[in-house]
DRENTOR-306953 format. One record per residue: x, y, z of N, C-alpha, C in turn. Coordinates in steps of 0.2 Angstrom, whole numbers, plus 5000, padded with zeros to 4 digits. Atoms other than C-alpha are relative to their C-alpha. Example, Ala and Ser with C-alpha at 12.3 -4.5 7.8 and 13.67 -1.06 7.14 Angstrom:
BEGIN
500449945000506249785039500450065000 499649944999506849955036499650055003 
END
This chain:
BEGIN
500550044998519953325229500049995007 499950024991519153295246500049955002 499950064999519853155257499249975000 500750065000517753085258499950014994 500350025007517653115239500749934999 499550045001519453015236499649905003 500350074997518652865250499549984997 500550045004517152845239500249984997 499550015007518152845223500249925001 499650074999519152715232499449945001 500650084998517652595238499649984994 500250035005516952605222500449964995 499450045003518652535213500149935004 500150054996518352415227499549944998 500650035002516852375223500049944993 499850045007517252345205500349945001 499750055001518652255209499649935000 500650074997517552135218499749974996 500650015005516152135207500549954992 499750035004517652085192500249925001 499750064997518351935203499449964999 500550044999516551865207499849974995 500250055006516151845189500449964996 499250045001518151785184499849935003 500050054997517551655197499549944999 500750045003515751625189500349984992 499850025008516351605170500849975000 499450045002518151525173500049985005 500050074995518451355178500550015007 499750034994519151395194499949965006 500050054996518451285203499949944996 500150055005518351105198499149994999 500749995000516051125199500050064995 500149935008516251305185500249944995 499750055009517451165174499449964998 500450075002516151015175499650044997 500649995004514751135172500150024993 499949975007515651235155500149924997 499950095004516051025151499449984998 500650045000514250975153499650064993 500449965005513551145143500449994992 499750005007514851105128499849934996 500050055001514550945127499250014998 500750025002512650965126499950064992 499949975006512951115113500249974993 499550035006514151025102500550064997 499549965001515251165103500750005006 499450014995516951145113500350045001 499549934999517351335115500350005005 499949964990517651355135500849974999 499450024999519351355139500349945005 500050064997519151215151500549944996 499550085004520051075136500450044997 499249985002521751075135500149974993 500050055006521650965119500150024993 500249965005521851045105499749994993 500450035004521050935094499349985001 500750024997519450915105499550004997 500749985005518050985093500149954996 500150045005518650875079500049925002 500150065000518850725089499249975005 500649995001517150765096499449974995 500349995004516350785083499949924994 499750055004517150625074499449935006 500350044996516450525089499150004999 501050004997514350585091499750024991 500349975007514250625070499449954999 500650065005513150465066499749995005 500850014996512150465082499750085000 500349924999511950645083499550024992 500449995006511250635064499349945002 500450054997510150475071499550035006 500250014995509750545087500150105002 499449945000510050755085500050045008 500149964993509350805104500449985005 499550014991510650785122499950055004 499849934996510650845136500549975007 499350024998512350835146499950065008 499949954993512250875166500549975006 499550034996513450875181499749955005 500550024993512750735193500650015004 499749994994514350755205500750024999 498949974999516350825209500249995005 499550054995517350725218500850044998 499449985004519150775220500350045006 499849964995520450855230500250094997 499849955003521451035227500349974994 499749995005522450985212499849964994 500350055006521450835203499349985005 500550035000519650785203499549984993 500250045003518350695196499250034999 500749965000516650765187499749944996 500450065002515350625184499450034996 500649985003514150665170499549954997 500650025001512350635164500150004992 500250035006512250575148499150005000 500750025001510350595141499750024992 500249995008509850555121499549995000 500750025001508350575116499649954992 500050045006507950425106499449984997 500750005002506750385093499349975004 500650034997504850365097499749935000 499950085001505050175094499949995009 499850024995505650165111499550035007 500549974992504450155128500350015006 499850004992505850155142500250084999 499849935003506150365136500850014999 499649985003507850425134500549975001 499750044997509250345133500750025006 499549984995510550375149500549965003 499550024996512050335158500650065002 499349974999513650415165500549964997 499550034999515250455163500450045004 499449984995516850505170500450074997 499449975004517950655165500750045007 499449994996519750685175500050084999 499649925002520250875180500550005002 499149994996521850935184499950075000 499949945000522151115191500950004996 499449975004523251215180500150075001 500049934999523851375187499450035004 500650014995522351455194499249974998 500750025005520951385181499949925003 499950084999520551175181499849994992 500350035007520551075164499949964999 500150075003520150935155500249984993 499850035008520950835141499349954997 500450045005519550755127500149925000 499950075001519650575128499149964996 500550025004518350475117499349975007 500349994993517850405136499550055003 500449954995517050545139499450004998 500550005004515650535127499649925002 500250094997515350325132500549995004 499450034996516250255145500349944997 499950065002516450095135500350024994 499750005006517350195121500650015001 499250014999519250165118500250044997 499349975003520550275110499749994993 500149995007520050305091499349974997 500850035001518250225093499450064999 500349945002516750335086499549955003 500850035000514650285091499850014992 500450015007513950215076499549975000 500550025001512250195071499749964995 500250055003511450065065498949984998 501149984999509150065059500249934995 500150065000508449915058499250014997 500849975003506749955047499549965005 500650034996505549835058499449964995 500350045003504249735052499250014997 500849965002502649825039499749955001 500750064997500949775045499949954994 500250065004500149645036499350024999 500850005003498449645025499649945001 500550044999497149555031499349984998 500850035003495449445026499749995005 500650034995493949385033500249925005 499850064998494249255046500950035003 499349974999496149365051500549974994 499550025006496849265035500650054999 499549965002498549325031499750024991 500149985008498149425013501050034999 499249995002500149495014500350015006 499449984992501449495026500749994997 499449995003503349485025500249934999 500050065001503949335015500950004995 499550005003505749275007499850014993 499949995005506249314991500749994998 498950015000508149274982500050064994 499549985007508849374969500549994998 499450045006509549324955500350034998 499349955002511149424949500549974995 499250015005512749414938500450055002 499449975000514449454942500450004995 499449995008515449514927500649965001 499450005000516849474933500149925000 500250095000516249264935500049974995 500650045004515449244917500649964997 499550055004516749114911499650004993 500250005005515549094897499350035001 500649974999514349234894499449984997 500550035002513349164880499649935004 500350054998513049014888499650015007 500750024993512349054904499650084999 500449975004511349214894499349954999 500650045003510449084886499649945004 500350044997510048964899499450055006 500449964997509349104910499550024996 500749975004508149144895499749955001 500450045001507448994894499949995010 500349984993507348974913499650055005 500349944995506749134920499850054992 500549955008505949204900500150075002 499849964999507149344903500250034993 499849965007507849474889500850015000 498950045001509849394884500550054997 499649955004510149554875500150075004 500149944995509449694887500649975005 499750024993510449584903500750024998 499249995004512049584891500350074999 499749935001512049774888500350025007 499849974992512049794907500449975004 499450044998513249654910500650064998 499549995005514449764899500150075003 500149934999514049924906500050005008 499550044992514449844926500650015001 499450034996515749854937500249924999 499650065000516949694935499649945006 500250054996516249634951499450045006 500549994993514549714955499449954998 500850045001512649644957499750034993 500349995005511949644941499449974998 500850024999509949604944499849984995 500450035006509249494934499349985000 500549985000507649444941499950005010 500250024995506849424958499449945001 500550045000505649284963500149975008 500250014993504849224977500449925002 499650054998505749074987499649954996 500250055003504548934980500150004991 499750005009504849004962500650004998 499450005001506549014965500349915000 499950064999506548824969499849954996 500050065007505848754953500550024995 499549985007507148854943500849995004 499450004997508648824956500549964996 499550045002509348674949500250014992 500050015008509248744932500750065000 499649945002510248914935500650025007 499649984994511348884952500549994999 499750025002512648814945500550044996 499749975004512948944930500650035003 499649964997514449024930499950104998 500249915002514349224933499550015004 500650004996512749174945500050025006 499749994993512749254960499050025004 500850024996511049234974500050075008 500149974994510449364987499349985005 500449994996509149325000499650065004 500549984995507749435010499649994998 500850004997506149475016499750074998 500749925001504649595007499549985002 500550024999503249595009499549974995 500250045005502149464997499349985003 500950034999500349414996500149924998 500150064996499649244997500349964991 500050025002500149204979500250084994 499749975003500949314964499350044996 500349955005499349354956499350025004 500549974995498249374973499750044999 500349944999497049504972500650075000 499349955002498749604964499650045000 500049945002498049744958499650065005 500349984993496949784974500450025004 499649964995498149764987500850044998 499549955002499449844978500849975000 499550024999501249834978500550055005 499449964999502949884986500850034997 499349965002504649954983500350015006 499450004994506149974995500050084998 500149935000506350175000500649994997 499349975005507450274987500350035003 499449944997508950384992499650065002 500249935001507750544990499349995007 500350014996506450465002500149985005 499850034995507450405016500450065003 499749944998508150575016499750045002 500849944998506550675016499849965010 500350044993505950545033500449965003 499550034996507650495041499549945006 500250044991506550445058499749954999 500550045004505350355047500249924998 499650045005506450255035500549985001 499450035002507950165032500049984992 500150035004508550095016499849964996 500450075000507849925020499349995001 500750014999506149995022499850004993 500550015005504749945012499550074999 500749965001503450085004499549994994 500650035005501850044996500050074993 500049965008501750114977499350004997 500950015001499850064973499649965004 500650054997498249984979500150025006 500150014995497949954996500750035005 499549994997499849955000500150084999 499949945001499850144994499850055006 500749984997498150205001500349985008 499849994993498750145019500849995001 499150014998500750165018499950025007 499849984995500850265034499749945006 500150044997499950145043500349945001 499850085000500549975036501350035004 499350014998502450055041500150015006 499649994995503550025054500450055004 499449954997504450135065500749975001 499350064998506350075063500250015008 499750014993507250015077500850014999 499649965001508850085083500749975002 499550024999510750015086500550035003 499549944998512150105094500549965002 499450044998513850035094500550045000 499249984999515750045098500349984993 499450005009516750075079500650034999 499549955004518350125072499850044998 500049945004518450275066500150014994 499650015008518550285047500750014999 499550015002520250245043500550025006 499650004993520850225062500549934999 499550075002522350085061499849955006 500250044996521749935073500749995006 499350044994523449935083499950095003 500249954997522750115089499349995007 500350014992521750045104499249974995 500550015002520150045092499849934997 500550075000519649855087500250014994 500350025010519349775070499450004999 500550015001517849745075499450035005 500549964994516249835083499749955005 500150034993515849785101499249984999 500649994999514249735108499550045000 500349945000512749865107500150015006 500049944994512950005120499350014999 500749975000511050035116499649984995 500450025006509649965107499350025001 500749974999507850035103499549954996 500450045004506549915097499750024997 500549955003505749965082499249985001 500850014999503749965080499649974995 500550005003502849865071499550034996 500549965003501649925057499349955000 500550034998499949905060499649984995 500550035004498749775051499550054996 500749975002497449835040499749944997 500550065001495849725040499650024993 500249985006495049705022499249945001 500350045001493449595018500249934996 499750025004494249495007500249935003 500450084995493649285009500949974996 499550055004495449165002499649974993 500350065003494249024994499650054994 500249965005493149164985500650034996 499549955004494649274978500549964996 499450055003495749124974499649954993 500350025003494249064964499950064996 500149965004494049234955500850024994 499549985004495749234952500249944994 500250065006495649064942499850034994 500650005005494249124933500350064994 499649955005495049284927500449994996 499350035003496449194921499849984992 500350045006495349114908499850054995 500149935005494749284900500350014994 499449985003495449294886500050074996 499849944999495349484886500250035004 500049974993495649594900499449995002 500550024998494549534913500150025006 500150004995493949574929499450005003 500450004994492949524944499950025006 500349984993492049564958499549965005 500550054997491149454971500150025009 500249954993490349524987499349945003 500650055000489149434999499450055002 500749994997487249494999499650025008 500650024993486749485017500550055004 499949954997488049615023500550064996 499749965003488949705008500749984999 499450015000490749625010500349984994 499750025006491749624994500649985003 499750065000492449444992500749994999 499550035006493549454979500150054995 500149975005494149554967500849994995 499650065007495249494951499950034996 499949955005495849594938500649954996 499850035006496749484921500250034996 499949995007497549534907500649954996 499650045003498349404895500750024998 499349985002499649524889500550045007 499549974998500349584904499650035010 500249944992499949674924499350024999 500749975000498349724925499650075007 500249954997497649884933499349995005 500650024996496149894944499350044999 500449975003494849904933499449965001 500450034996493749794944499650075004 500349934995493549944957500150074997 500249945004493850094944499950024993 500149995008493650044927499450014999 500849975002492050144919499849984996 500250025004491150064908499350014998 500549985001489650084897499849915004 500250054997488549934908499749954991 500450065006487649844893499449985003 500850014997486049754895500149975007 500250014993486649704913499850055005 500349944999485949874916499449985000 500850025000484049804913499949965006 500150034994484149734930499750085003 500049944998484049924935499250034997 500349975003482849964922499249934999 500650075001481649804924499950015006 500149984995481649844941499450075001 500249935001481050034936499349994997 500749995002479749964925499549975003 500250034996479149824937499550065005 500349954997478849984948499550074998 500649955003477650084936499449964997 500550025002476549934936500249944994 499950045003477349834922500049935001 499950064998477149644926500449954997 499750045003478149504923499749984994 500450025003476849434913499750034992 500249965003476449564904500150024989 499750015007476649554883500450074998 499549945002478049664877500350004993 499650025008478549694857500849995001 499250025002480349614852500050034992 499950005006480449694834500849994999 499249995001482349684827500150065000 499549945000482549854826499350045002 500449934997481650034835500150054998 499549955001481850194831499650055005 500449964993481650344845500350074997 499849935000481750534839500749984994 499450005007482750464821500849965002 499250034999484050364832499649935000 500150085003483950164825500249955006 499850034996484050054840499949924998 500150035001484249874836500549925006 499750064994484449684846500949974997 499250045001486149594848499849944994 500250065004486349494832499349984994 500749995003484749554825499249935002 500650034998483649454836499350014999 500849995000481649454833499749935004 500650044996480449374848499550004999 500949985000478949474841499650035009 500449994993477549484855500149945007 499750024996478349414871499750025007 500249944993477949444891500850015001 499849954998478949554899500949925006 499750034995479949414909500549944992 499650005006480549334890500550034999 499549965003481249484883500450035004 499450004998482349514898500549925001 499250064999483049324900500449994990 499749985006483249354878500350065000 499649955003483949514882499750064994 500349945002482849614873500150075000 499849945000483449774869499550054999 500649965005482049844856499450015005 500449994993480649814872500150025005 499949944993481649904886500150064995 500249945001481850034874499450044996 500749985000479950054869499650005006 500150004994479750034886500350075005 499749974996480750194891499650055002 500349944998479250324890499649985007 500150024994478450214904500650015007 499550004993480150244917500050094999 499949945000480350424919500950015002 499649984998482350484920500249995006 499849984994482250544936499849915006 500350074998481350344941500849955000 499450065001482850254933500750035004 499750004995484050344942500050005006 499850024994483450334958499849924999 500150084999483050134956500849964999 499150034998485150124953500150025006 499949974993485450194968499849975005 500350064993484150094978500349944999 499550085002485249934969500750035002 499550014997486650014978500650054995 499649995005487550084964500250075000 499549915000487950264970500749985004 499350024995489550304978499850005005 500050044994489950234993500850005003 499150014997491750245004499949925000 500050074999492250055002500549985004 499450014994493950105012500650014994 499549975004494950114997499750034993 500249945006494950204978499549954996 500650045005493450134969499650064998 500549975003492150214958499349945000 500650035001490250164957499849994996 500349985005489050224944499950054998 500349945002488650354934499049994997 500750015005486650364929499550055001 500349934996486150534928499150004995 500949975003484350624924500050034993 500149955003484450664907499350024996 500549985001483350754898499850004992 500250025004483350684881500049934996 500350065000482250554874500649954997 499650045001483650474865500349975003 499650024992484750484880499849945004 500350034997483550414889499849924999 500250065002483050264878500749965000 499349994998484850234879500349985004 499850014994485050224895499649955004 500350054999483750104897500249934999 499650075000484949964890500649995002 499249994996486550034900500550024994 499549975005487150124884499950115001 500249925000487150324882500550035005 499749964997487850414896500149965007 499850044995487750254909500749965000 499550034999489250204915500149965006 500150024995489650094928500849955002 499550074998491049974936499949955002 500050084998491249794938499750015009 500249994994490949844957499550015001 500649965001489449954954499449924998 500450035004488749814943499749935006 500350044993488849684958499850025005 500749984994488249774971499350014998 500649995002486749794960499749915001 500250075000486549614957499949965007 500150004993486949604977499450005004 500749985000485349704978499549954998 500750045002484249594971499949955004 499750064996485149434980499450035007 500150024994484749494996499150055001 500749984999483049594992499950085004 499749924997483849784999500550034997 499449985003485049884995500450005006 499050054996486949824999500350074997 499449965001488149945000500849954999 499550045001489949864996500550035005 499649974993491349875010500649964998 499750035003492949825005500750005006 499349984995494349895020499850045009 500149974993493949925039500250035002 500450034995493549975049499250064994 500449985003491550035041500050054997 500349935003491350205031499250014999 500650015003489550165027499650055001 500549954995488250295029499449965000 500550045002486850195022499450054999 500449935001486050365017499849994993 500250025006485150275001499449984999 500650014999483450264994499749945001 500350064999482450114998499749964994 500350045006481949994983499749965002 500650015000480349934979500149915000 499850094997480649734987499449994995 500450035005479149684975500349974993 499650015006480049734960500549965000 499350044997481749654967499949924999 500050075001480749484969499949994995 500250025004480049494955500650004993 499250025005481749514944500449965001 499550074998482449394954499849964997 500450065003481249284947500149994994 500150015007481649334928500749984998 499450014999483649324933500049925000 500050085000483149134936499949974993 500249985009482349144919500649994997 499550015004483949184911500549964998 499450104999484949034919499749954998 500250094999483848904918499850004991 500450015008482948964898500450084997 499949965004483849114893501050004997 499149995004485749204886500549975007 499750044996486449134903500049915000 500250054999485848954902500649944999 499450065001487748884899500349975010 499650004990487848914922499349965000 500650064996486248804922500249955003 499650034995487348664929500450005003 499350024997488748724937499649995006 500050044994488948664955499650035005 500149934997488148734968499450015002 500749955001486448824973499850024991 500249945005485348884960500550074997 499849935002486049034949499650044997 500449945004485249184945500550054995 499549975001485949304932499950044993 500149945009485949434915500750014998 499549985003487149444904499950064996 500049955004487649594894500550024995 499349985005488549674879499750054999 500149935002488949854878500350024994 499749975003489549944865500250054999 499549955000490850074863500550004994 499749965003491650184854499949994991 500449955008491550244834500149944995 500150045006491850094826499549964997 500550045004490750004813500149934997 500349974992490149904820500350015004 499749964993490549944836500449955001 499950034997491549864846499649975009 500550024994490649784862500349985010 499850034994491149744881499649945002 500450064998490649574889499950005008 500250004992489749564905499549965003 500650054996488749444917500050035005 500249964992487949504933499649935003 500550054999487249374946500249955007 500050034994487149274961500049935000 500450095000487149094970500150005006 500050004993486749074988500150065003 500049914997487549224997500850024996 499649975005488949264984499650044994 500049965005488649404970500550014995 499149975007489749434955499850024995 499749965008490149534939500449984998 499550035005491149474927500250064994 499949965004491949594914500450004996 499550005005492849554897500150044998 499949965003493549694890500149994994 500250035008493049714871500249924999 500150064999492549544875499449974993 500450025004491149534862499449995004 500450034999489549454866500049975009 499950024992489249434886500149915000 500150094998488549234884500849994998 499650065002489949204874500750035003 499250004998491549274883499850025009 500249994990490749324903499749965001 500350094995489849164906500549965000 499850064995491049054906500750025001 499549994996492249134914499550015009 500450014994490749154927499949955002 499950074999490748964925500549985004 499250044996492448934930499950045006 500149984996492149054942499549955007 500350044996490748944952500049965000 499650064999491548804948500449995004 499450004996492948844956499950025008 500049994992492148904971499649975005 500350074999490948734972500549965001 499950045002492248634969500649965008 
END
């Protein structure tokens, strides 16, 4: 080889060399600035490979320290702010920055700390100290987390009235392990809280010695008339918090709905969401806006033992002051229409039903439903106010006296009441087998006339009666939450038709539907009903014939003061206008019927609806009594 080929040879082994050193010097800590940064990148990884820690258990005591924020909090980022230090030992100051939930508005959380190097040979290292993670943590101390659910919105009324917010409750429990005498406080708890002595017993039996054995819950004022009867027991064990509660146990229940505490499976799916301690709405109102009515938890961070750290190991018995706190978020209000004084009176009135009953009462002059009140004697009640479908009954001739009003028919006008009609072989006859004979037209709707509105059907054409529901408001409509309105379609045959003339056949309708009809008339337009804020409304509905309007208003008077309504002749109050109705449903002989009054006073509207009530007069008016009793009084 030639000596200028040997010299290159040589400078490139030079080269190399170099080029090897250069990188030895970028990827090993020989300086103590390489150490801090392989410190700052492991620590932000969550991996403790680099040779820099001499520690040999550093990953696991790592890992032990940042487990239950790192699952709370899973994003860091770990940089050098400075390296202090001479040749043999210095000192690397790092940045701490978690990114912590969106609760918080001062952004991440941050501080320094400290981690000592020492040179070893030609490299520099670092021992693992819990210190290095929190400067405030000692020797066997872990950061533990701590979620604070925060406080769901509240449902609100007319006026910002509270309709729910968060409110005490106790629970009531047994501890196995306490019952000195089980029969005996079995039976006193039945007779104080009309619980099941046999059910409670099974689950007593099938309990741990000394866990919570739930027996009932009740709100703090209900827990206060039974206290003195059941505090005492032996076996009785009491918890207190905070759900959320409406103004009264049977408040407009079925509308704004209820809650639940998050299960294991849904706390899991939306860790950043939830806590255990959070509330989630199940039905109604609380369902339809959960995401809204919930908080954002709030966040804890403390200094802990380490599971099964011994206290004489530097780590405490007890956790320190927070190192960090995030305030949770408030869940945001939803505004409803929905009056105290009106719904507090609806829900009296329901009470008195003595079938499944529900109300609806809205005000005329802007569409605001008041009230809505759903009953059943035997038990919970559904919300068959805003989506139970029923056939209307003759408080459907509001609609259809409107209709004929509109083809010329005048109040005045003489209309046959036989007992019974027949229309293309189908046999239509009155409630009870009434005969009026030759009547006007303003009669045989406050009698209730069946056999005259449906000899009266060739006069309304289909396509007339349908739209004359719709100008009384009765189509669909967004209210803000799940309701139904009416059905009242165009058919095209004569029986159908005659049929539907007295709100039987293929008209369906809900208590809702039926008061915004009766709404309509009140205020002389068509009311759409608005139940949850902020407006949906399109007001994209046909205009009805105000002639007609006044003039059925005038035969609704009729009904109060001389007809099937005439029991609301004096309740309290403004004049009352109003039709009662009974429908009939399903196959039996005879039928069975639903009970219903439809009707106004001043600028309140209402429906009333017994289910297989019978006769409207005689099971919806005087629930509609106690109803405007209770709302004069």
């Amino acid at each position: 080889m030639k000596p200028r080929s040997r010299r290159i040879i040589g400078a490139a082994v030079v080269l190399v060399l170099i080029g090897i050193g250069l990188l030895a010097l970028r990827t090993l800590p020989v300086f103590p600035s390489s150490a801090a940064e392989e410190i700052a990148a492991d620590l932000t990884s969550g991996s403790l490979e680099s040779p820099v820690w001499s520690t040999a258990d550093s990953q696991q005591r790592f890992d032990a320290v940042v487990a239950d924020l790192a699952e709370a909090v899973p994003t860091r980022r770990v940089t050098v702010d400075s390296v202090d230090g001479g040749v043999s030992s210095s000192t690397a100051t790092l940045r701490w920055e978690w990114a912590v939930p969106t609760g918080s508005s001062d952004g991440p959380w941050s501080y320094t700390t400290e981690v000592p190097l020492r040179r070893s040979g030609a490299t520099w290292a670092a021992d693992f100290a819990e210190s290095v993670v929190h400067p405030d943590l000692q020797a066997g101390q872990v950061l533990a987390v701590t979620k604070t659910p925060g406080t769901r919105g509240r449902i609100l009324g007319q006026g910002d009235e509270v309709l729910v917010s968060d409110g005490e409750v106790v629970d009531v429990g047994l501890q196995p392990s306490r019952l000195d005498d089980e029969a005996a406080t079995l039976d006193q708890l039945k007779r104080s809280l009309d619980v099941d002595p046999d059910e409670l017993a099974d689950r007593v039996k099938a309990a741990d010695p000394d866990a919570f054995v739930p027996v009932i819950t009740l709100r703090r004022d209900d827990y206060e008339l039974v206290k003195g009867a059941i505090v005492d027991l032996p076996g009785t064990v009491f918890r207190t918090r905070m759900q959320p509660l409406s103004r009264t146990k049977d408040f407009a229940a079925a509308t704004l709905g209820s809650t639940t505490l998050a299960g294991p499976d849904e706390v899991a799916a939306e860790p950043e969401a939830l806590t255990p301690e959070s509330y989630v709405g199940t039905s109604g109102i609380q369902l339809l806006y959960d995401r809204t009515l919930r908080p954002a938890p709030g966040l804890t961070v403390l200094a802990r033992p380490a599971p099964g750290q011994a206290s004489d190991a530097g780590a405490g018995t007890t956790a320190s002051a927070p190192l960090h706190e995030v305030a949770g978020t408030d869940g945001a209000d939803v505004e409803t229409t929905i009056d105290v004084a009106v719904q507090t009176a609806a829900d009296e009135a329901a009470k008195t039903g003595t079938k499944p009953t529900a109300i609806v009462a809205m005000r005329p002059s802007d569409g605001s439903v008041l009230a809505v009140a759903n009953a059943d004697p035997k038990g919970a009640a559904w919300d068959r106010a805003l989506t139970g479908q029923y056939p209307p009954g003759s408080v459907f001739k509001v609609v259809s006296a409107s209709a004929m009003v509109g083809t010329g028919i005048a109040p005045d006008a003489t209309l046959s009441c036989p007992k019974t009609t027949t229309v293309d072989g189908k046999r239509f006859k009155n409630a009870e087998d009434h005969v009026l004979g030759d009547v006007d037209f303003t009669e045989s709707f406050a009698q209730s006339c069946n056999t005259a509105f449906v000899d009266s059907a060739p006069d309304v054409t289909p396509a007339a009666l349908s739209e004359t529901a719709l100008a009384l408001g009765m189509g669909e409509v967004d209210i803000g939450t799940d309701s139904y309105m009416a059905s009242v379609p165009e058919v095209d045959d004569t029986v159908e038709h005659a049929a539907a003339m007295i709100g039987q056949g293929k008209v369906l309708a809900t208590p809702l539907a039926v008061a915004t009809m009766a709404a309509s008339v009140a205020a002389g337009s068509t009311v759409q009903p608005l139940l949850v804020l902020p407006d949906r409304r399109d007001g994209d509905v046909p205009a009805p014939d105000q002639k007609a309007l006044a003039e059925v208003k005038a035969m609704m008077r009729q009904t109060v003061t001389g007809g099937t309504a005439s029991a609301l002749a004096d309740v309290p109050g403004g004049p009352v206008y109003g039709k009662t109705g009974t429908a009939e449903y399903g196959t039996d002989v005879p039928p069975r019927t639903h009970s219903w009054f439809a009707g106004f006073q001043d600028d309140v509207a209402v429906a009333v609806l017994v289910e297989d009530g019978g006769f409207g007069a005689e099971a919806a008016v005087p629930v509609a009594d106690r109803f405007f009793t209770e709302l004069n009084s």
